[in-house]
C-alpha positions in Angstrom: 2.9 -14.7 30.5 5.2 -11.6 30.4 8.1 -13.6 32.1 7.7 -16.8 29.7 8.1 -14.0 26.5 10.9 -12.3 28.1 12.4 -15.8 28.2 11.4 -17.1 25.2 13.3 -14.5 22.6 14.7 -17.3 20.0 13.3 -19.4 17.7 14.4 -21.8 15.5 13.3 -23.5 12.5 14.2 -25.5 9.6 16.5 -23.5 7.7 16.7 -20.4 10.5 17.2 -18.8 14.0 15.2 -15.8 14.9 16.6 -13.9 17.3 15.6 -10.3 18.9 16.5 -7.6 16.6 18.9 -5.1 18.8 20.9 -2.5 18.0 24.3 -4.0 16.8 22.0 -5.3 13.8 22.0 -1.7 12.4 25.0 -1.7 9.8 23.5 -4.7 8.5 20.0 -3.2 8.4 21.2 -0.5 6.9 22.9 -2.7 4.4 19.6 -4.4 3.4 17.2 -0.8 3.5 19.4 1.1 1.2 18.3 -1.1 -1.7 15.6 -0.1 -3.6 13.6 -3.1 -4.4 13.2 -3.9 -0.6 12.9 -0.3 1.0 10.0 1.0 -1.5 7.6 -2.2 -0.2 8.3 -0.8 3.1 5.8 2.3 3.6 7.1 3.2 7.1 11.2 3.1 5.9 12.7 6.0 4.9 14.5 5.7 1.7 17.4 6.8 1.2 18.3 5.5 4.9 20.9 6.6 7.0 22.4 4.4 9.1 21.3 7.0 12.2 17.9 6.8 10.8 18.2 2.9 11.1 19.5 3.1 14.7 16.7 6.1 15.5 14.1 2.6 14.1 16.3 0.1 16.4 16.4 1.9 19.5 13.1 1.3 20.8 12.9 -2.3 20.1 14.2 -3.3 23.7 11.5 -1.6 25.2 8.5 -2.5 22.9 9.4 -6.0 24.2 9.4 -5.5 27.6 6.0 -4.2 27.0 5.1 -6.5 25.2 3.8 -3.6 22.6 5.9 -5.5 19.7 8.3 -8.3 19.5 10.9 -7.8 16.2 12.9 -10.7 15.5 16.4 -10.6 13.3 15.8 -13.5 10.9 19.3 -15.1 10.7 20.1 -17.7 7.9 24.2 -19.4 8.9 25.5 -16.6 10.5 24.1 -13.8 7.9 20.9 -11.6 9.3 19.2 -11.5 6.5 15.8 -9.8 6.9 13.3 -9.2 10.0 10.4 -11.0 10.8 7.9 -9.3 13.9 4.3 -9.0 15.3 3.7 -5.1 16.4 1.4 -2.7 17.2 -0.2 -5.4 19.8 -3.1 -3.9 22.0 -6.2 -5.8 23.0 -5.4 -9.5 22.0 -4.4 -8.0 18.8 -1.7 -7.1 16.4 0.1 -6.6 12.9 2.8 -9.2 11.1 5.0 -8.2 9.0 8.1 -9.3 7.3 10.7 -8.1 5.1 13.8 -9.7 3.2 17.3 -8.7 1.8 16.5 -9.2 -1.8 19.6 -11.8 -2.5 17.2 -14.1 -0.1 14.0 -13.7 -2.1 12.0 -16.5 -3.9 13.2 -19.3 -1.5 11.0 -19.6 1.0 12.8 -18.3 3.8 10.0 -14.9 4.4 7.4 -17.7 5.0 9.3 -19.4 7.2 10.0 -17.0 9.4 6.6 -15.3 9.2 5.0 -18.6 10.3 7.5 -19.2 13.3 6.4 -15.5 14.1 3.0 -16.3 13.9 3.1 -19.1 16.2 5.0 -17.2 18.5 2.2 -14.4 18.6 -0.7 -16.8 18.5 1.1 -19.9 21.1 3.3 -17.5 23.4 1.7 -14.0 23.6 -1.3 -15.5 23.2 -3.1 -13.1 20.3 -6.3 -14.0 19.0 -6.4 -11.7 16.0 -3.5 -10.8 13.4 -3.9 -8.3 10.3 -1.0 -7.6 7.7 -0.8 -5.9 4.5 1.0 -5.5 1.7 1.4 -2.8 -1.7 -0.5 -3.9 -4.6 2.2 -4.7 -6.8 3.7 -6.4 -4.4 1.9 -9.9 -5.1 4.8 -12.4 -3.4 3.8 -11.1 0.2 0.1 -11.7 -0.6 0.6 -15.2 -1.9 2.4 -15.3 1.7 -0.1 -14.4 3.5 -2.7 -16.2 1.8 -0.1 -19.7 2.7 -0.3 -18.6 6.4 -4.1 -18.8 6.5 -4.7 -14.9 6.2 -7.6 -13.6 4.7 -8.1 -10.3 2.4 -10.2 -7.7 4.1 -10.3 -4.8 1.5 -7.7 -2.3 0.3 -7.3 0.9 1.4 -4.6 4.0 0.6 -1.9 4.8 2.6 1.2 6.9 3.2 4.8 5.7 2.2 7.2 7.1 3.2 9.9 5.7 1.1 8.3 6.1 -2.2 7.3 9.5 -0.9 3.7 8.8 -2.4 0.2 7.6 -1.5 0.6 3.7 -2.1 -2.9 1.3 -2.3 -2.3 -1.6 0.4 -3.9 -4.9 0.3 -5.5 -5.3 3.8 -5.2 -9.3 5.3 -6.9 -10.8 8.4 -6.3 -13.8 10.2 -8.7 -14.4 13.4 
């Protein structure tokens, strides 16, 4: 199984190719993070980013895959990355999806897309049997995701962002 993911880092779909996110993504990254609307929906980012802060974030991608601990992919649209789509946190047949969009990109579809082809991935290639996500309450869009993708809601709980610098309440999703 390890040697099929380490082969098996692109997919394509429809409208996109997801790719491994590395480290020469980071100026674009950056980019993306240092707006507003997308960074405070991200409770783990750190807002305002640097761009070492976004390198300090890429840096251990390489090895989470070779784990097998998380898989990130750079969702690509043309030849413009234009968000990240990933499974991480993976430990006993179990992980977390998540996904997140340059705000330009939002409202077409393209986050479901590439959360789906990650959720094959996760499910078909690495072979999880149980996925959870979650989202900030007043972010609705990624809910109505979710719910597309099959997820179910499990509760809400309170949580630490770091980029609003504040205690955020987070929709909690399953999907066995």
């Amino acid at each position: 199984m390890a040697d099929r993911v380490q082969r098996e880092h692109t997919i394509r779909t429809a409208r996109l190719m997801l790719r491994r996110m590395t480290a020469e993504d980071a100026l674009r990254v950056y980019e993306i993070q240092s707006n507003w609307n997308v960074a405070r929906m991200l409770r783990r980012a750190l807002f305002p980013p640097s761009l070492d802060d976004i390198r300090r974030w890429l840096t251990p991608h390489e090895g989470e895959w070779v784990s097998g601990t998380a898989y990130r992919f750079a969702v690509v649209l043309g030849d413009r990355l234009v968000g990240c789509a990933d499974v991480d946190e993976i430990s006993h047949a179990s992980g977390e999806l998540g996904y997140w969009l340059d705000e330009g990109f939002w409202g077409r579809g393209i986050a479901s897309e590439a959360a789906e082809a990650v959720l094959r991935f996760a499910v078909t290639t690495v072979g999880l049997k149980r996925l959870s996500s979650g989202h900030a309450i007043d972010n609705p869009a990624s809910g109505r995701i979710l719910t597309k993708l099959g997820f179910s809601p499990t509760g809400e709980t309170k949580l630490w962002s770091r980029s609003r610098r504040e205690e955020i309440i987070q929709i909690q999703y399953e999907l066995r």
